[in-house]
N, C-alpha and C positions, 0 to 999 in steps of 0.2 A: 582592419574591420573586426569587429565585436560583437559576441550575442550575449545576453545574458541570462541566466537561468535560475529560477527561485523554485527551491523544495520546499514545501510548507508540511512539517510534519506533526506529532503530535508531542513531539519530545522539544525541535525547536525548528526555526527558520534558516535556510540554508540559503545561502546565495552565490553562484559563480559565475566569473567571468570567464567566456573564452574567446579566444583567438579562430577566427572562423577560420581562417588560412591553416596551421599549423594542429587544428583541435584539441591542442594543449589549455588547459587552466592558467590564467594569469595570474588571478587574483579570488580567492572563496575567503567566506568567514560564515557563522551561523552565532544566534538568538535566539535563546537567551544561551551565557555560557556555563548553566546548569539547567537542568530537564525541566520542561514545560511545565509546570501542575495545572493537573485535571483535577474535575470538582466533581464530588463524588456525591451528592446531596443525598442521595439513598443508593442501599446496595444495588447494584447493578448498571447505575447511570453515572454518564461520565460528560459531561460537559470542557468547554472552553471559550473564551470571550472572542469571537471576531476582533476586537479591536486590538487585544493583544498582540493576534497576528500578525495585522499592520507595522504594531511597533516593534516588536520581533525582526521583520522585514527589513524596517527603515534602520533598525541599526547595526542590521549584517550589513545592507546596500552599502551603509554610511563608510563603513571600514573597508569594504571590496574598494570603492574609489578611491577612496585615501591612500589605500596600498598602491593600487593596478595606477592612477594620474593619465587617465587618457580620456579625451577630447570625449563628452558625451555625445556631440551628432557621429561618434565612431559608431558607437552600438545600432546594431541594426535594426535588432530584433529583440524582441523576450519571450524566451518560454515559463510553462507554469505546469511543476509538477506539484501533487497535494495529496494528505491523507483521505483516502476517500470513503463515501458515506457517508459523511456528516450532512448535516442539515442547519442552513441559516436561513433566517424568514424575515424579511423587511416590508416596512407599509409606504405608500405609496409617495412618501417625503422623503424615501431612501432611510429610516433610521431602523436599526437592526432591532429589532424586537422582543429578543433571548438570547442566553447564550447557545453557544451551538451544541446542538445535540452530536457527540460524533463517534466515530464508528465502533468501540466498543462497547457502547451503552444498550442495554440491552433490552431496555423499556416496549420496545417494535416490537418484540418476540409475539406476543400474545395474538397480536394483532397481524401479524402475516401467518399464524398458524391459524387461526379464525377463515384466513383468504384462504390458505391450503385446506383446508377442509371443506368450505363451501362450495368454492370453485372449481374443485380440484384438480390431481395433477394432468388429468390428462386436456385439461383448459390448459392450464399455466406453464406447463413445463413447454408444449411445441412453440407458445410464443414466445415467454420471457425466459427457458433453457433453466428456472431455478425457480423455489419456491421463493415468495416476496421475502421470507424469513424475517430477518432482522435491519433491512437493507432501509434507503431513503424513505419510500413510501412509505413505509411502516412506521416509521418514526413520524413522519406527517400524520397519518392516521391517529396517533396517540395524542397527537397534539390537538389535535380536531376535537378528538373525545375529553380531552383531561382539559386543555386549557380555550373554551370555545371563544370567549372571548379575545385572546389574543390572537386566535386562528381567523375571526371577523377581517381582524385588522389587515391580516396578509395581500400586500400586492402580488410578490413574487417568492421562490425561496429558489435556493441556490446551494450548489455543494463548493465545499469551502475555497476550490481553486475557481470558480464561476465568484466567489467573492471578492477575492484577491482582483481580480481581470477585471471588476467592477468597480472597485476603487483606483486602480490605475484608467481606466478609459471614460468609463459612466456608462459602458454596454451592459445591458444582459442580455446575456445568450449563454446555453449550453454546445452540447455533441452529443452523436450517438453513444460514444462512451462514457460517458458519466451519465447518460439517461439512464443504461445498462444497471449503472451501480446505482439508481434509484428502485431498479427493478419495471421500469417504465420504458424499455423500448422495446417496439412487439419487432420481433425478430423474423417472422412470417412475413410481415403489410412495410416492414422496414421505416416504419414511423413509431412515435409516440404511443406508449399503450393505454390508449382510452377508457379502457373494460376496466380497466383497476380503480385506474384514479373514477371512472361511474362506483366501482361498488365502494369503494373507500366514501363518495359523497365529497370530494374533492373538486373544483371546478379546474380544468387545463388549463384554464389562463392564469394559474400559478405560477407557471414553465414558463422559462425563460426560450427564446427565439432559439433555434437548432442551427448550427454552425458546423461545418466541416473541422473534422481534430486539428488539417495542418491547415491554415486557412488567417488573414487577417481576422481577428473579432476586436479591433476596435483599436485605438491608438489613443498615448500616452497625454491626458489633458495638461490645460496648462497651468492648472493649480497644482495638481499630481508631479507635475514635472519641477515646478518650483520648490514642493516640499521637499523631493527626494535628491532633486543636484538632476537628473537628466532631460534629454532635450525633447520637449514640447514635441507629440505626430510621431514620436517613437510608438511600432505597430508590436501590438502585443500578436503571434502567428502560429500559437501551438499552447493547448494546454490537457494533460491527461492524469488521471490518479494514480498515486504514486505506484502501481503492482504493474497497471500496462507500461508506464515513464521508464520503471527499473528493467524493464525488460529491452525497450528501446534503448535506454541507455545501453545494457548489454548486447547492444542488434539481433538482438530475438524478433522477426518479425515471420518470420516462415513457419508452418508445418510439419513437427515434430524439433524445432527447435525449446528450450527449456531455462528461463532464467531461474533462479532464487537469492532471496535476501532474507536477513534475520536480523531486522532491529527490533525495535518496541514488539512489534508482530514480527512473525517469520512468513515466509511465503515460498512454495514453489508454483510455477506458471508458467505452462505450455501452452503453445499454438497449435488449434487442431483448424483444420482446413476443411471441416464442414462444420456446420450448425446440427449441435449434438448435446447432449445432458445426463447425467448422472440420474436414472431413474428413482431414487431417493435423496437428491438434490444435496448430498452431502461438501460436493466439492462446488465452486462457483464458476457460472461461465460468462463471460463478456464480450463486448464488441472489443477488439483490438484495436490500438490507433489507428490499422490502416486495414479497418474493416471496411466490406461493402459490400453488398445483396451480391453483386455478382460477382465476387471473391471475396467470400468471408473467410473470414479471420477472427476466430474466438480463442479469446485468454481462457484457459480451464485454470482454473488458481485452487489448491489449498491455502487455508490460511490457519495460522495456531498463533491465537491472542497471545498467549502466555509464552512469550521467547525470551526477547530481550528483558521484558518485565523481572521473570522470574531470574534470570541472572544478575539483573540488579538490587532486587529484595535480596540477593544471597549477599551483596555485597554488603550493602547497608545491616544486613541483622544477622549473619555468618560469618562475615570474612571485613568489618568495616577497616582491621588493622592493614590489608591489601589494596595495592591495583589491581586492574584487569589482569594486566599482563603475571601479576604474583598468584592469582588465584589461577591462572590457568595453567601456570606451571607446579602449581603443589596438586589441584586434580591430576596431570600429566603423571606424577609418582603414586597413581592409583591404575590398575591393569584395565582395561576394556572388559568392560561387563562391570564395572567398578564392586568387584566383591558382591555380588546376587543385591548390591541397593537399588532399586530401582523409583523412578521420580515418573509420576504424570504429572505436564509443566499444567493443564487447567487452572485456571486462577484469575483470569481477566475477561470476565464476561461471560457470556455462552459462545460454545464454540460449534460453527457451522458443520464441523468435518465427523460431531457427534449428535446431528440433529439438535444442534441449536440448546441443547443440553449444558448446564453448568454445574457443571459436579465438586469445582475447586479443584487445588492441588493436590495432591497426594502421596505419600512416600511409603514403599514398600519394601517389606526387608531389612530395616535398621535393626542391627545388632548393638547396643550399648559396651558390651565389652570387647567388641572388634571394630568396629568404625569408627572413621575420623569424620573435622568435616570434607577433607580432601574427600572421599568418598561421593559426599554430598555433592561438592562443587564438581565432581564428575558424571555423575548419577544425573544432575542435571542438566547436562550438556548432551548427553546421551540421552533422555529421556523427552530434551526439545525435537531433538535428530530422528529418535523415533516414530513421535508426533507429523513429523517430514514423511516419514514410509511409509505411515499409512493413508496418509493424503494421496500416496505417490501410488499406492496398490489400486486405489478407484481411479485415479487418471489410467493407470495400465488397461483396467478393466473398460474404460471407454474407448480401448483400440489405440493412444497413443505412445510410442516408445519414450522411454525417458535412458539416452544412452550417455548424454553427456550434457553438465550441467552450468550455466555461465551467471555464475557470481561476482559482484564487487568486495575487492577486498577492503572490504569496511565491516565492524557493529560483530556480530558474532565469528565471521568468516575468517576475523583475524586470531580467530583459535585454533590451534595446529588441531587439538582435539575434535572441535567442534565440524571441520570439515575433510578429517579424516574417519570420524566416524560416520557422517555423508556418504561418504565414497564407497565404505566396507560395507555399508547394510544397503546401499542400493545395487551396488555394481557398476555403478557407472562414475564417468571420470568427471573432475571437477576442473573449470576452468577458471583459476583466479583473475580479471580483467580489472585495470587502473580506470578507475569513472564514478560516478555513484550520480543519484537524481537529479541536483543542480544542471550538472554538465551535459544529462544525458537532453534537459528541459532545452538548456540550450542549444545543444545541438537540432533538437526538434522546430523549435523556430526556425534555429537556419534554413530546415527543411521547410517548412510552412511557408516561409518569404521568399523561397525561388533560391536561396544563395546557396544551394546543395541542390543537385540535380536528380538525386534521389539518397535512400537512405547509404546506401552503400557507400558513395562518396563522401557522406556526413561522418560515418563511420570507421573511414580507411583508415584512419591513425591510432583507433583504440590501442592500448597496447596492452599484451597479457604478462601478470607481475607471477605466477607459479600454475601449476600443473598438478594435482592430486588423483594418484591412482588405488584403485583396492587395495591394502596392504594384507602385510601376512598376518593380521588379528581378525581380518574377515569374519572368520567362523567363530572366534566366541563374541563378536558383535551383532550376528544375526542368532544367535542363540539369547544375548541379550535381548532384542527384540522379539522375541518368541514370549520370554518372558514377563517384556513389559505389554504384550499382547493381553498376555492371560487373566492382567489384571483391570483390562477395557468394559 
């Protein structure tokens, strides 16, 4: 027996199979097997084509099969983790309208600081825990205003794994967690947030039908299943965006539990056990997969655009003669504090964790006749990490501990530096765990379809690949960050 698990990211499509029994991976592959390109049309907007997605999809699926050779009515289930925020808008013949606006693009801004001032926070914050900022709605709102004719046209709109789910079944439906990351579920009335989409001039019956996150939404048609190789009433039974997914993949579901991940974006994201907010809304808070009015569970997430980005602009325009692994060993032969260089990674978009502010990147402290770029490609690892701590200071500041942190060793994590400088500037220990979003997607199915009797037994086989403690550079690590404070 079999579930399968699809990551829809922004770099590529990820697809894994697991073995419900054993919760090992059989068989993964991802699409495209070089980084997604985003469409930049004007500074600050970042688009993607839905339909790429799809095909993205169909040709990880195509290779997981070929490899894995098992029986499609094996697979039980599929889950569906996605980059979230985006925005897709289809009319009422199902044809997709635009390309997707998604979650770096930072065109919303305007338009949820418009709602935070009007409305203000002390409307917004006890219902939706965040200002609309730059989130779904906001990007709807822009589309209302900038393109009204194609906004006439709107039957429904959807965030990107509510599309995915829609071309596999023909449902639409959303959850409370991705309403979340529209900025549309009143967290007070535990439904849909009316009040916004009224002052946005938005009508509700845009929203797709509300679904429970582990839940049937809809099973596999039989065109869908024709196309792809599998078998026809396969129940698609979990889907969440990729920051709650990654957390569940790492079985973060409790109350001072703490995942983080650093690809394209970086993220850290705790579980705080009441309904609570950052009085200046700099960190974000959500419904968690296995949120509910009467046991809530909110994701508090920093996030920093500019992670993985910025260590790949190093590769391509610094370092194009290396790999990963060669650039992170010539940073390594630079000391912690990388010689007084100091990097803010800003650079992809605005960033929530500075009021939605886009200030770029920035490098401080280069010396011409003493720096290399090993410097640099340390400076920058360091300067992501620290980006981390400050996320990490306001989550403190809302009462939650952050003592120990559960990572996949995947994307940034796989740098000795990158999560040893984690560990020294926070103090807390780092738990490397073998999984990443496919598998965690799938495993959540399992949960959604009854075949895991809760998460804990979905979960019993994770297995942890290293252990990272404070080491003895601590202190000029947080002298580092002192430093790259000063320059905020």
């Amino acid at each position: 027996m079999y579930l399968l698990g699809i990551d829809l990211g922004s770099s590529s499509v990820k697809v894994s199979l697991v073995n419900a029994q054993t919760g090992r991976v059989v068989a993964d592959a991802h699409a495209p097997t070089t980084e997604a390109p985003i469409k930049a049309l004007k500074p600050g907007w970042a688009e993607q084509s839905p339909a790429d997605w799809w095909k993205y999809f169909k040709s990880a699926l195509a290779r997981v099969l070929a490899e894995a050779r098992v029986d499609p009515a094996s697979i039980k289930a599929i889950g569906i983790s996605y980059q979230m925020h985006g925005l897709v808008a289809v009319d009422r013949d199902g044809h997709v309208l635009r390309d997707a606006i998604i979650w770096c693009d930072s065109r919303g801004v305007p338009y949820g600081d418009r709602a935070w001032r009007e409305l203000g926070p002390d409307r917004l914050l006890p219902h939706l825990l965040n200002s609309p900022g730059n989130f779904t709605a906001a990007k709807l709102a822009w589309v209302k205003e900038n393109e009204p004719a194609l906004f006439e046209k709107i039957h429904k709109v959807m965030l990107p794994g509510d599309y995915l789910a829609w071309r596999l079944t023909g449902e639409l439906c959303t959850n409370p967690e991705g309403l979340s990351e529209y900025m549309l579920w009143d967290f007070q009335d535990d439904v849909p947030a009316r009040f916004l989409l009224d002052y946005y001039g938005i009508p509700a019956s845009v929203l797709p039908r509300v679904q429970p996150t582990f839940s049937e939404q809809g099973r596999l048609t039989a065109a869908a299943a024709a196309e792809l190789g599998l078998k026809e009433g396969t129940p698609v039974t979990y889907r969440a965006g990729d920051q709650p997914n990654n957390a569940l993949s790492l079985n973060v579901f409790e109350p001072g539990q703490v995942a983080s991940t650093a690809g394209t974006s970086g993220v850290v994201y705790g579980i705080n056990g009441k309904v609570a907010y950052d009085s200046l809304s700099r960190v974000n808070s959500f419904a968690h997969v296995n949120h509910t009015a009467q046991a809530p569970r909110i994701g508090v997430m920093t996030c920093i655009n500019g992670t993985g980005c910025l260590n790949s602009w190093l590769h391509r325009n610094v370092a194009p003669d290396l790999g990963y692994p060669e650039m992170n060993e010539l940073a390594a032969k630079v000391p912690a504090g990388s010689d007084g260089v100091t990097i803010l990674p800003w650079g992809n978009g605005a960033e929530r964790v500075l009021s939605n502010d886009n200030p770029g990147c920035s490098i401080h402290g280069l010396d011409f006749n003493r720096h290399t770029r090993a410097h640099v490609l340390r400076a920058a690892q360091e300067g992501i990490v620290f980006a981390f701590m400050h996320g990490i200071e306001i989550m403190k500041g809302m009462g939650m501990a952050v003592d120990t942190i559960h990572a996949g060793h995947a994307n940034m994590f796989l740098s000795p530096i990158f999560r040893q400088t984690l560990a020294d500037v926070s103090g807390a220990r780092i738990l490397l765990l073998d999984t990443d979003g496919a598998a965690g997607a799938a495993k959540g199915a399992g949960i959604g379809a009854g075949i895991y009797s809760s998460p804990a037994e979905a979960f019993a086989t994770l297995q942890s690949v290293a252990t990272i403690e404070p080491g003895p550079n601590a202190a000029a690590t947080k002298e580092a960050y002192h430093r790259w404070r000063s320059h905020l």
